[in-house]
N, CA, C and O atoms as a Maestro MAE file, in Angstrom:
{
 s_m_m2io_version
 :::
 2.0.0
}

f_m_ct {
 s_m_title
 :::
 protein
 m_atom[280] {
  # First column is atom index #
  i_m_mmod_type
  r_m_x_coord
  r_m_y_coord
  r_m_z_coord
  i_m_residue_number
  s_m_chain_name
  s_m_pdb_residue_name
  s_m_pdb_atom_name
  i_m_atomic_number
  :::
  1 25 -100.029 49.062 -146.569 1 A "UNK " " N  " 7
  2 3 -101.246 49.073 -145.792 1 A "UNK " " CA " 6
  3 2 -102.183 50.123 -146.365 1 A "UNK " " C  " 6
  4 15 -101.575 51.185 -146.503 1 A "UNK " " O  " 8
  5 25 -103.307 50.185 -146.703 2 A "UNK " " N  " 7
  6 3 -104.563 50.627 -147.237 2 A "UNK " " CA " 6
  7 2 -105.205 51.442 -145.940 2 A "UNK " " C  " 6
  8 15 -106.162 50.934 -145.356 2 A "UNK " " O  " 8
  9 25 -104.823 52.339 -145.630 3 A "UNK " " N  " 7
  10 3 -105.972 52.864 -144.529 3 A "UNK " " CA " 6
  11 2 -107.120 53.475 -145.011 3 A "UNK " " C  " 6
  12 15 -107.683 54.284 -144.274 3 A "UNK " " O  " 8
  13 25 -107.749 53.148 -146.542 4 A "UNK " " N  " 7
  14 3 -109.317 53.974 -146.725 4 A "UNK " " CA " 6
  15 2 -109.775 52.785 -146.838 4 A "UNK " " C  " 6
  16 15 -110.700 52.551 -147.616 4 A "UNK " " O  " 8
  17 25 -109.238 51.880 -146.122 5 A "UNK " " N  " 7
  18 3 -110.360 50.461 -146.223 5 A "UNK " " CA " 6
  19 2 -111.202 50.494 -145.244 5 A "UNK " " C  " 6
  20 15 -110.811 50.153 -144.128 5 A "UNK " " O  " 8
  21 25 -112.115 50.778 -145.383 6 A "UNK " " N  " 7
  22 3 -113.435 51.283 -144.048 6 A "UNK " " CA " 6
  23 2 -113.180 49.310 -143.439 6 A "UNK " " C  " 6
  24 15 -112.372 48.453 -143.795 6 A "UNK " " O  " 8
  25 25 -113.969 49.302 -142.732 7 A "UNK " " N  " 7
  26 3 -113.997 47.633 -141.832 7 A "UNK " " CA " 6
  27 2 -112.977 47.946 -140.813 7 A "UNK " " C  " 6
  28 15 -112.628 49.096 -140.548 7 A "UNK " " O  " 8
  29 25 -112.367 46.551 -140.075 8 A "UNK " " N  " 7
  30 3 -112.271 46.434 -138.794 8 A "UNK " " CA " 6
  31 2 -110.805 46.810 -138.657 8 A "UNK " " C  " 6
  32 15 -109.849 46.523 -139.376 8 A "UNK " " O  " 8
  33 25 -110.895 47.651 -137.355 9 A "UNK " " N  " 7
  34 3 -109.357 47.781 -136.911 9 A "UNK " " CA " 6
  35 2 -108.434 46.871 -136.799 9 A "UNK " " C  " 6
  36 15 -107.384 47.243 -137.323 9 A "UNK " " O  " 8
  37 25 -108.373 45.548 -136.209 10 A "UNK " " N  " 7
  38 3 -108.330 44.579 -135.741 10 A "UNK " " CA " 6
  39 2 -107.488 44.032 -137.147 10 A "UNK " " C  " 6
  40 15 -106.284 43.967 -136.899 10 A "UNK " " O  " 8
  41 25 -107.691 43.785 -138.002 11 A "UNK " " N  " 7
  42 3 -107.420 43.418 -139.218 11 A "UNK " " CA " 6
  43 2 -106.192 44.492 -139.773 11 A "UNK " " C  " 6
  44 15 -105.098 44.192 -140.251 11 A "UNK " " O  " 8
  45 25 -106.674 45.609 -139.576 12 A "UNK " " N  " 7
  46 3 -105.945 46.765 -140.505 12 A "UNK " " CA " 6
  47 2 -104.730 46.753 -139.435 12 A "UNK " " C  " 6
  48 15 -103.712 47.101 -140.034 12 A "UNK " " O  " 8
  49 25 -104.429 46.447 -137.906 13 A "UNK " " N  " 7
  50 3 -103.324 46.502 -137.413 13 A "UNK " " CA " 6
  51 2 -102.546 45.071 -137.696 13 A "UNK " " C  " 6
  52 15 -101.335 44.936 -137.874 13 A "UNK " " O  " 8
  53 25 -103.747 43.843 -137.692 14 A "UNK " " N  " 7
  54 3 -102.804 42.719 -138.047 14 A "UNK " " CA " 6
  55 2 -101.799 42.968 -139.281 14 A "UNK " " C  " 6
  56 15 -100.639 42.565 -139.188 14 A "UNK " " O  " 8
  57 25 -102.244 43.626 -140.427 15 A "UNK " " N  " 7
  58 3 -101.492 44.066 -141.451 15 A "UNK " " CA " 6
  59 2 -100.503 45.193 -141.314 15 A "UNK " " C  " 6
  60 15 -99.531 45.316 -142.060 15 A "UNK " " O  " 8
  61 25 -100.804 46.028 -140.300 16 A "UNK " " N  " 7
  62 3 -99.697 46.983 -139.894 16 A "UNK " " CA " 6
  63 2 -98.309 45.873 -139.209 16 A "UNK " " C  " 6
  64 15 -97.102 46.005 -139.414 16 A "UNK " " O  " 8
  65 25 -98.888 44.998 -138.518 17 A "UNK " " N  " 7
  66 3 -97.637 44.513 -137.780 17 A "UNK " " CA " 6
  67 2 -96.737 43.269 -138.732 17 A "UNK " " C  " 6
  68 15 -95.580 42.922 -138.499 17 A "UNK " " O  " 8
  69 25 -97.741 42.673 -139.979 18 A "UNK " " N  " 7
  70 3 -97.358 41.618 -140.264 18 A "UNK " " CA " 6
  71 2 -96.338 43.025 -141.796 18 A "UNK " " C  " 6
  72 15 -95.531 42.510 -142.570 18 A "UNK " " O  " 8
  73 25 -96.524 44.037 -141.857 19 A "UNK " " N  " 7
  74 3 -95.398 44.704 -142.788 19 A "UNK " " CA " 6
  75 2 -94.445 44.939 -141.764 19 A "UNK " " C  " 6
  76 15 -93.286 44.775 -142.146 19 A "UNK " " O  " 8
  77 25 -94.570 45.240 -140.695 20 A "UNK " " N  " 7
  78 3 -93.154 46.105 -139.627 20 A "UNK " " CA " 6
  79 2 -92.758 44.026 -139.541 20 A "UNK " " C  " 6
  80 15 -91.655 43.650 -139.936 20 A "UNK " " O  " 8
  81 25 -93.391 43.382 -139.213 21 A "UNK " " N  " 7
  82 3 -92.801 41.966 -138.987 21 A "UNK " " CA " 6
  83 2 -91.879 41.639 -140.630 21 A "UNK " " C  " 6
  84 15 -90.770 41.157 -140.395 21 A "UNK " " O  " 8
  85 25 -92.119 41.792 -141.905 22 A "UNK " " N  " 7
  86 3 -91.682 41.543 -142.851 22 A "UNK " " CA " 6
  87 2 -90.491 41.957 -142.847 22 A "UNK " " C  " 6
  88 15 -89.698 41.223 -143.436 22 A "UNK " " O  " 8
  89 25 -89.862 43.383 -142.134 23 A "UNK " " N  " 7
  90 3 -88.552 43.677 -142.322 23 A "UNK " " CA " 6
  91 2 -87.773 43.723 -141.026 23 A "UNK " " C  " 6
  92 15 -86.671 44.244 -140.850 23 A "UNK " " O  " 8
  93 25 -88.515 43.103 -140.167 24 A "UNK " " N  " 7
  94 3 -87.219 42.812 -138.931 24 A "UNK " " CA " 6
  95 2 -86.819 42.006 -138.995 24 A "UNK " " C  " 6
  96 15 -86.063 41.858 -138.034 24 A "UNK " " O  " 8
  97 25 -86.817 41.020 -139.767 25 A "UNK " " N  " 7
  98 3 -85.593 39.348 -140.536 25 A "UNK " " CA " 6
  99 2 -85.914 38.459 -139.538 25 A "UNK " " C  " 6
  100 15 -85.474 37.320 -139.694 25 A "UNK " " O  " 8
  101 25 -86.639 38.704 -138.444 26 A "UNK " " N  " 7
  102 3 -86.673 37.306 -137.753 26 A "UNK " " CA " 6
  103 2 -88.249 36.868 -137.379 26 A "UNK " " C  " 6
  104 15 -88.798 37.491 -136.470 26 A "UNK " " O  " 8
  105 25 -88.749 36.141 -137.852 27 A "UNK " " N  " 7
  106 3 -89.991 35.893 -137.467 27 A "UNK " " CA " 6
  107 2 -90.620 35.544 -136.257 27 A "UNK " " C  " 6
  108 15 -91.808 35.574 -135.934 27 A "UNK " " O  " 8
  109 25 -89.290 35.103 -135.461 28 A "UNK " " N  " 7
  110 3 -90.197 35.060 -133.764 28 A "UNK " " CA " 6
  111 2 -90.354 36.168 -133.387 28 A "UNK " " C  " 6
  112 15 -91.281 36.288 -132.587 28 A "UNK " " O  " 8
  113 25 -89.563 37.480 -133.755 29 A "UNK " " N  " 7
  114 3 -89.912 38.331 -132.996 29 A "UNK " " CA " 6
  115 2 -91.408 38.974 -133.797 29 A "UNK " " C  " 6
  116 15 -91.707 40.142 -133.550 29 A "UNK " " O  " 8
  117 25 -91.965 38.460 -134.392 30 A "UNK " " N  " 7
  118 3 -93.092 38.972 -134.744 30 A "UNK " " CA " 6
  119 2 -94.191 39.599 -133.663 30 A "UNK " " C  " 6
  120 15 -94.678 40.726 -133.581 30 A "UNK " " O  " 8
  121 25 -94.385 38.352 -132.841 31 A "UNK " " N  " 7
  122 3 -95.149 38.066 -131.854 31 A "UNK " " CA " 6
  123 2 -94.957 39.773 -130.591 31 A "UNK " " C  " 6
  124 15 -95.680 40.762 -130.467 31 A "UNK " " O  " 8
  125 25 -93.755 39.397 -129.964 32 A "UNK " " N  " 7
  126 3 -93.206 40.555 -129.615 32 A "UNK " " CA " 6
  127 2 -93.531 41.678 -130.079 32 A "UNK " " C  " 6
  128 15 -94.445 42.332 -129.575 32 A "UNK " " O  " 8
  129 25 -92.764 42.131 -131.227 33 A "UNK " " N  " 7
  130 3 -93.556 43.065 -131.824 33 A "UNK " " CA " 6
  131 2 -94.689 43.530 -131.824 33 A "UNK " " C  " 6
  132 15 -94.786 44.746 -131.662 33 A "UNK " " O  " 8
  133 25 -95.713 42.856 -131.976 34 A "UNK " " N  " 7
  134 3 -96.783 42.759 -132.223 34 A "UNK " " CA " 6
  135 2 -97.530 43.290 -130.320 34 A "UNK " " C  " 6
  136 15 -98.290 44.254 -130.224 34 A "UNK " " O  " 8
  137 25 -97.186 42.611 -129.302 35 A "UNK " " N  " 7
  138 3 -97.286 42.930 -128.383 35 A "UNK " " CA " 6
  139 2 -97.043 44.235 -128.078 35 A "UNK " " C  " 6
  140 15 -97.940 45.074 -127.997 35 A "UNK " " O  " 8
  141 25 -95.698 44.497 -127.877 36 A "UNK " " N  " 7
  142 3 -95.006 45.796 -128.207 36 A "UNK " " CA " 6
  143 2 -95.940 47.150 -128.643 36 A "UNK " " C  " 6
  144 15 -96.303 48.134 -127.999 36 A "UNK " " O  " 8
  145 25 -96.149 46.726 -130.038 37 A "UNK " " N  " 7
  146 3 -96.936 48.077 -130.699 37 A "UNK " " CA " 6
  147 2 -98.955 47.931 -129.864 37 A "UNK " " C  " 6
  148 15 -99.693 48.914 -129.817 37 A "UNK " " O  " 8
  149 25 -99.262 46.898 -129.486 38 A "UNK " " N  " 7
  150 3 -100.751 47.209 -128.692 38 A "UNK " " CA " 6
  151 2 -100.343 47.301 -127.182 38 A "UNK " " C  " 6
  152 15 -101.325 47.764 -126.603 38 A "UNK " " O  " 8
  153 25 -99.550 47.118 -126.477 39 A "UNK " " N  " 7
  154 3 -99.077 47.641 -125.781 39 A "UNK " " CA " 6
  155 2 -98.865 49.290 -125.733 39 A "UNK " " C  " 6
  156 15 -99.345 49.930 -124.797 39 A "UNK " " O  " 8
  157 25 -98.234 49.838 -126.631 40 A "UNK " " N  " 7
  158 3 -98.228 51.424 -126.459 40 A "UNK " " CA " 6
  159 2 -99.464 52.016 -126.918 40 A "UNK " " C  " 6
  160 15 -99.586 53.231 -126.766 40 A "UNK " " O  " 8
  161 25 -100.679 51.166 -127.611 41 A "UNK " " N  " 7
  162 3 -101.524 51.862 -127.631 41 A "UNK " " CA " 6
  163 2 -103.062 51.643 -127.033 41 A "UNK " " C  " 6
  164 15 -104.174 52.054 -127.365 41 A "UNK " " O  " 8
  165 25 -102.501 50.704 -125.880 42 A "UNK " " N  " 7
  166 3 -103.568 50.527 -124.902 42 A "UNK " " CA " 6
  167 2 -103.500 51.789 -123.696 42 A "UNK " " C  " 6
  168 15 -102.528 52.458 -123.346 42 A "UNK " " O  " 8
  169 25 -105.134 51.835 -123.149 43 A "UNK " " N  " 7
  170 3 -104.939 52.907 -122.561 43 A "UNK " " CA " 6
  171 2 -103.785 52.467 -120.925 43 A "UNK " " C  " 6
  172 15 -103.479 51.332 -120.561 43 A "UNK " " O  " 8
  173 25 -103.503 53.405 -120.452 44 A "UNK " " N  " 7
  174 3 -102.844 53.435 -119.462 44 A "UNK " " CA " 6
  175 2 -101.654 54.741 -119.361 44 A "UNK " " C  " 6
  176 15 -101.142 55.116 -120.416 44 A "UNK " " O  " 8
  177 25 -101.333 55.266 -118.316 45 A "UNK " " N  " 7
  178 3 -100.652 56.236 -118.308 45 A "UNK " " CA " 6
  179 2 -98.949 55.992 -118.739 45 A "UNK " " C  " 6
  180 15 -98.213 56.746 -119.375 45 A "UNK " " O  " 8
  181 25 -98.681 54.767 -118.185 46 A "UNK " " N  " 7
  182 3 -97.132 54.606 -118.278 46 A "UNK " " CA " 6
  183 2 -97.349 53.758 -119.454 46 A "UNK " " C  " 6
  184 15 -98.259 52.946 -119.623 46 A "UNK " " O  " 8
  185 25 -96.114 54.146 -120.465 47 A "UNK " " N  " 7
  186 3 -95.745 52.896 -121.756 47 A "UNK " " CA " 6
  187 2 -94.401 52.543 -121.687 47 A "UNK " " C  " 6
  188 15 -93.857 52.362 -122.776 47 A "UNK " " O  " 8
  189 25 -93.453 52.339 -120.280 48 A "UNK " " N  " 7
  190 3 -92.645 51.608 -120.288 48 A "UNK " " CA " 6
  191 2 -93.205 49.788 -120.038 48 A "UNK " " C  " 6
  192 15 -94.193 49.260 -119.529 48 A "UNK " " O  " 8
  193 25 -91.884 49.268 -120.748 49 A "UNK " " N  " 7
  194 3 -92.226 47.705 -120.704 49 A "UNK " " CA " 6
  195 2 -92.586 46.871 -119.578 49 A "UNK " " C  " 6
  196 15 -92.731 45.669 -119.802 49 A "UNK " " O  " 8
  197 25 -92.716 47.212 -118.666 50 A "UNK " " N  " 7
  198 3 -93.256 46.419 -117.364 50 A "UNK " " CA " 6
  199 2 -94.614 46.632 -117.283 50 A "UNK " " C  " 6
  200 15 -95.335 45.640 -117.180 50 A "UNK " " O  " 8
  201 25 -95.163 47.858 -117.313 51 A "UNK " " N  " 7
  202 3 -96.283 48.106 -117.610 51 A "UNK " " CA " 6
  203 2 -97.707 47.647 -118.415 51 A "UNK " " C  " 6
  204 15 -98.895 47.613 -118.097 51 A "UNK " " O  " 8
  205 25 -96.709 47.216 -119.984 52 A "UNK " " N  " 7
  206 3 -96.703 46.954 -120.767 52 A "UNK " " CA " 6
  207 2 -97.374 45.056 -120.632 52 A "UNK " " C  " 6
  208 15 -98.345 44.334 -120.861 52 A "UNK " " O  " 8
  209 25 -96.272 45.077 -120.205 53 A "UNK " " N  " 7
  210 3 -96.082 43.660 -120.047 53 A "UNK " " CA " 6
  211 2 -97.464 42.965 -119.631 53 A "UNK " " C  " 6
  212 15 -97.947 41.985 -120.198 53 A "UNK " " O  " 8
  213 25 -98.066 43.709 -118.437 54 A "UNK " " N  " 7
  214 3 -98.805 43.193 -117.451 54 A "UNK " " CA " 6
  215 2 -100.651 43.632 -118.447 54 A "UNK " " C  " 6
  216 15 -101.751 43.080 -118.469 54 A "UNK " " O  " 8
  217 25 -100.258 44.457 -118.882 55 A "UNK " " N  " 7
  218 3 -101.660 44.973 -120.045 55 A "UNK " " CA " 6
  219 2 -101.548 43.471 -120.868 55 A "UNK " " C  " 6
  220 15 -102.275 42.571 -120.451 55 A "UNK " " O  " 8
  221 25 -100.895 43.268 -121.711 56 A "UNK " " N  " 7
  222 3 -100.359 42.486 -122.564 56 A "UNK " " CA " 6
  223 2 -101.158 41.377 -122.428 56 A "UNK " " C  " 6
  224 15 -102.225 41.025 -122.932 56 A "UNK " " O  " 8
  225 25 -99.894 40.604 -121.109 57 A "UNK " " N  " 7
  226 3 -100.343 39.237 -120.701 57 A "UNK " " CA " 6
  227 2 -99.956 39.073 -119.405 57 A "UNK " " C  " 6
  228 15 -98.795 38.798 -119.104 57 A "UNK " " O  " 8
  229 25 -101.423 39.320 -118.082 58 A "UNK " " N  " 7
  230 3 -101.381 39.452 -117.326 58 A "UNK " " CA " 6
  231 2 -101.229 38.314 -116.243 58 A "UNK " " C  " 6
  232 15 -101.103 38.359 -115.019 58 A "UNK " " O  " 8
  233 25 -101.301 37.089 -117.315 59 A "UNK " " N  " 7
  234 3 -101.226 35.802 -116.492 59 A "UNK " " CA " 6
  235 2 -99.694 35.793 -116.466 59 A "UNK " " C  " 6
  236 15 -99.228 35.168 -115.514 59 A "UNK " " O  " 8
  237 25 -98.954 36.260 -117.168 60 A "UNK " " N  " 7
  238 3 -97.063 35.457 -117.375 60 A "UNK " " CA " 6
  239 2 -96.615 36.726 -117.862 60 A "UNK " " C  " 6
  240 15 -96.101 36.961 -118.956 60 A "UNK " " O  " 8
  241 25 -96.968 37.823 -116.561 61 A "UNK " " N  " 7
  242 3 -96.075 39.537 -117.287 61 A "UNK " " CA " 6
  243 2 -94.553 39.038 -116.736 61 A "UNK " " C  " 6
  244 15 -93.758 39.714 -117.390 61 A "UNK " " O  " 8
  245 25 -94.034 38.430 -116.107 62 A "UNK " " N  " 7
  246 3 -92.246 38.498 -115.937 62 A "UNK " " CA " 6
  247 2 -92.105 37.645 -117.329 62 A "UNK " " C  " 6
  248 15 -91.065 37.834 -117.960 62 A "UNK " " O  " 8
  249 25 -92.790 36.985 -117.711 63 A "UNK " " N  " 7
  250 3 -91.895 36.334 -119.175 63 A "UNK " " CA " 6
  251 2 -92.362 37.298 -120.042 63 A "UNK " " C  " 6
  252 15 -91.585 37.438 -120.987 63 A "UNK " " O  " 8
  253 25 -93.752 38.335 -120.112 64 A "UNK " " N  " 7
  254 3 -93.897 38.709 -121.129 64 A "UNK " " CA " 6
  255 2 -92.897 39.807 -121.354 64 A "UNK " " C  " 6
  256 15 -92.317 40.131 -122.391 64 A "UNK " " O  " 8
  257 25 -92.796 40.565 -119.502 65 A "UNK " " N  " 7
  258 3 -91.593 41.919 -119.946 65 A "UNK " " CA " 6
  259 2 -89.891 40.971 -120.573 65 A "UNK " " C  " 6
  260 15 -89.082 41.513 -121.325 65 A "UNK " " O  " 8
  261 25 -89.752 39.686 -120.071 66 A "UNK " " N  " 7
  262 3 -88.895 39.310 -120.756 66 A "UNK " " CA " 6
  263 2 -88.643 39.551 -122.467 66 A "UNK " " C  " 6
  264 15 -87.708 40.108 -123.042 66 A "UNK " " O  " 8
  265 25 -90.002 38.824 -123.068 67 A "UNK " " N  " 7
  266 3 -90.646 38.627 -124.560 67 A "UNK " " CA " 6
  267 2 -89.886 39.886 -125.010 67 A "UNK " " C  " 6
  268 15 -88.905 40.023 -125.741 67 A "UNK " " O  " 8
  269 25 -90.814 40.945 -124.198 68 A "UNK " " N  " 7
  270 3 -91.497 42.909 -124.811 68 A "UNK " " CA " 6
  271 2 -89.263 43.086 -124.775 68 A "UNK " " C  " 6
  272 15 -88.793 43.229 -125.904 68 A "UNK " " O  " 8
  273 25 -88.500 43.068 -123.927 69 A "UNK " " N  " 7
  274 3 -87.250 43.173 -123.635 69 A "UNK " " CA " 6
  275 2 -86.211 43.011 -124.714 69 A "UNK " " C  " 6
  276 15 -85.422 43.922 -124.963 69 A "UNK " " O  " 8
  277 25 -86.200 41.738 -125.425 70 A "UNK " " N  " 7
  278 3 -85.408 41.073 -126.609 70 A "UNK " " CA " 6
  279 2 -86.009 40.324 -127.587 70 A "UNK " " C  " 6
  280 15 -85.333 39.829 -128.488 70 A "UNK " " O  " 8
  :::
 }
 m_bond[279] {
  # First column is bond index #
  i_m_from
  i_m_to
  i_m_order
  :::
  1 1 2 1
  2 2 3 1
  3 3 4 2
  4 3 5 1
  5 5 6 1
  6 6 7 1
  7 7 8 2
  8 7 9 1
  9 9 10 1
  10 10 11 1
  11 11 12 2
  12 11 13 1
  13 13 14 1
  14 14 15 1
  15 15 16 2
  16 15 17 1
  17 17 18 1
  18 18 19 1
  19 19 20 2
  20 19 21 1
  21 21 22 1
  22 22 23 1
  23 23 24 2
  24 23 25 1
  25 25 26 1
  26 26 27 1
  27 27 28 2
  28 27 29 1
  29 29 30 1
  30 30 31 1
  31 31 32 2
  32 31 33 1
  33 33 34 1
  34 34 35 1
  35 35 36 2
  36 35 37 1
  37 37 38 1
  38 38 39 1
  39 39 40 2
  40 39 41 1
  41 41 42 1
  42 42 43 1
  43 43 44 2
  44 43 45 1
  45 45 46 1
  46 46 47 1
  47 47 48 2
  48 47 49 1
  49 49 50 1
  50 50 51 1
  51 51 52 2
  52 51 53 1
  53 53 54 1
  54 54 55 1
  55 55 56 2
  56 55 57 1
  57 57 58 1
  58 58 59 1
  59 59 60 2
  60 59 61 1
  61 61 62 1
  62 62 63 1
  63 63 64 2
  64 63 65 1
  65 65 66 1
  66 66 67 1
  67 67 68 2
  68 67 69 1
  69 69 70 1
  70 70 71 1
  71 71 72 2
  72 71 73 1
  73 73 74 1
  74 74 75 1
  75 75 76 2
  76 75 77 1
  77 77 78 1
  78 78 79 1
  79 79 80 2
  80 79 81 1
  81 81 82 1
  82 82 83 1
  83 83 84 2
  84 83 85 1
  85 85 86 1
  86 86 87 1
  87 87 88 2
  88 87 89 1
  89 89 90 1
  90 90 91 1
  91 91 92 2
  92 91 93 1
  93 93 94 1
  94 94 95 1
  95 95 96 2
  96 95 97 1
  97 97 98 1
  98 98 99 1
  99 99 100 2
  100 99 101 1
  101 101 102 1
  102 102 103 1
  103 103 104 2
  104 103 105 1
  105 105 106 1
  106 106 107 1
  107 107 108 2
  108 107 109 1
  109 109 110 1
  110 110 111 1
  111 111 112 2
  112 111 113 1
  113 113 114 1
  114 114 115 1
  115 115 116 2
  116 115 117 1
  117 117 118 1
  118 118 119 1
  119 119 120 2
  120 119 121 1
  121 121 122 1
  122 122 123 1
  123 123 124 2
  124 123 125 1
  125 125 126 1
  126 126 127 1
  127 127 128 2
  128 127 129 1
  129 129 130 1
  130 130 131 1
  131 131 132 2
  132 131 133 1
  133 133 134 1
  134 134 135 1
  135 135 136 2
  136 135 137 1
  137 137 138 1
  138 138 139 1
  139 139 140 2
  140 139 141 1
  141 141 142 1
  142 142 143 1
  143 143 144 2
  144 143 145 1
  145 145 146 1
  146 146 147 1
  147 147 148 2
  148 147 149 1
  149 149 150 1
  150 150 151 1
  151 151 152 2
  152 151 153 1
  153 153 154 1
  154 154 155 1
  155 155 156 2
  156 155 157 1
  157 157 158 1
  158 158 159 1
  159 159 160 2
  160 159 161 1
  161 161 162 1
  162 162 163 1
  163 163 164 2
  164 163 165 1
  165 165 166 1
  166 166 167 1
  167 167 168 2
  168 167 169 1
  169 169 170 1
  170 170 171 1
  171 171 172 2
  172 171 173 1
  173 173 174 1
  174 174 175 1
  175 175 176 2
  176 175 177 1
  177 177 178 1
  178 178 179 1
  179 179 180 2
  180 179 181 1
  181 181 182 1
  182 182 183 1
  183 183 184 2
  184 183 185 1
  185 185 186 1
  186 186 187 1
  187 187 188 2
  188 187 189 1
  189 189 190 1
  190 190 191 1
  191 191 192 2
  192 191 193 1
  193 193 194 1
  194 194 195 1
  195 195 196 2
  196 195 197 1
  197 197 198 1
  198 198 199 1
  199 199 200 2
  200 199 201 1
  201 201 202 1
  202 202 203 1
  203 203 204 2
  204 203 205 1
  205 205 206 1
  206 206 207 1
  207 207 208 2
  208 207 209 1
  209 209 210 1
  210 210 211 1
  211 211 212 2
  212 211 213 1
  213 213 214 1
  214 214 215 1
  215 215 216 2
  216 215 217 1
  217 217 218 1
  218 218 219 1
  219 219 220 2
  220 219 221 1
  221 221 222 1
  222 222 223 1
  223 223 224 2
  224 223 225 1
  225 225 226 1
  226 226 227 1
  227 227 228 2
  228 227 229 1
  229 229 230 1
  230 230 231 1
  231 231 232 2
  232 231 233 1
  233 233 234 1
  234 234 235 1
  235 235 236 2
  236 235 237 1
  237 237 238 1
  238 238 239 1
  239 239 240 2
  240 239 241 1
  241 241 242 1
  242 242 243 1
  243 243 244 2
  244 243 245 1
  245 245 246 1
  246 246 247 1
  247 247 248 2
  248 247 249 1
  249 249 250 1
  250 250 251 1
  251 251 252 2
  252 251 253 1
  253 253 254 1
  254 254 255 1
  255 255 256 2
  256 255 257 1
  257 257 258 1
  258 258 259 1
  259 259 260 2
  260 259 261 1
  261 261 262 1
  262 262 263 1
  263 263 264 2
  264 263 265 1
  265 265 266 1
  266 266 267 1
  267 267 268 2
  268 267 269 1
  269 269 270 1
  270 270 271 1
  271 271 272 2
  272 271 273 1
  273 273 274 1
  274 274 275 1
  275 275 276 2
  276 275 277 1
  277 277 278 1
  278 278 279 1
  279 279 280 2
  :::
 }
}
């Protein structure tokens, strides 16, 4: 990952998650992952996974803390 690439965050984390996704061997959990890491860096006081969950995806947080879980 290149962080003196001036332009959009948005991009520069899709590439942060799609290297941490390259070495966890399973590609569904990409998604997860991916949740996971904007999850801890959305604002809010608590960054346990229920919390999490409901920032995430507030329409389906019991499947998402499922997702964020395994």
């Amino acid at each position: 990952m290149n962080l003196d690439q001036g332009g959009d965050s948005e991009a520069r984390f899709a590439e942060y998650v799609a290297g941490l996704g390259s070495v966890i061997g399973h590609v569904e959990r990409t998604r997860p992952l991916r949740d996971y890491c904007m999850g801890l860096m959305l604002p809010g006081e608590r960054k346990s996974v229920e919390p999490m969950a409901a920032r995430t995806a507030p329409a389906r947080t019991a499947a998402q803390h499922q997702s964020l879980l395994h």
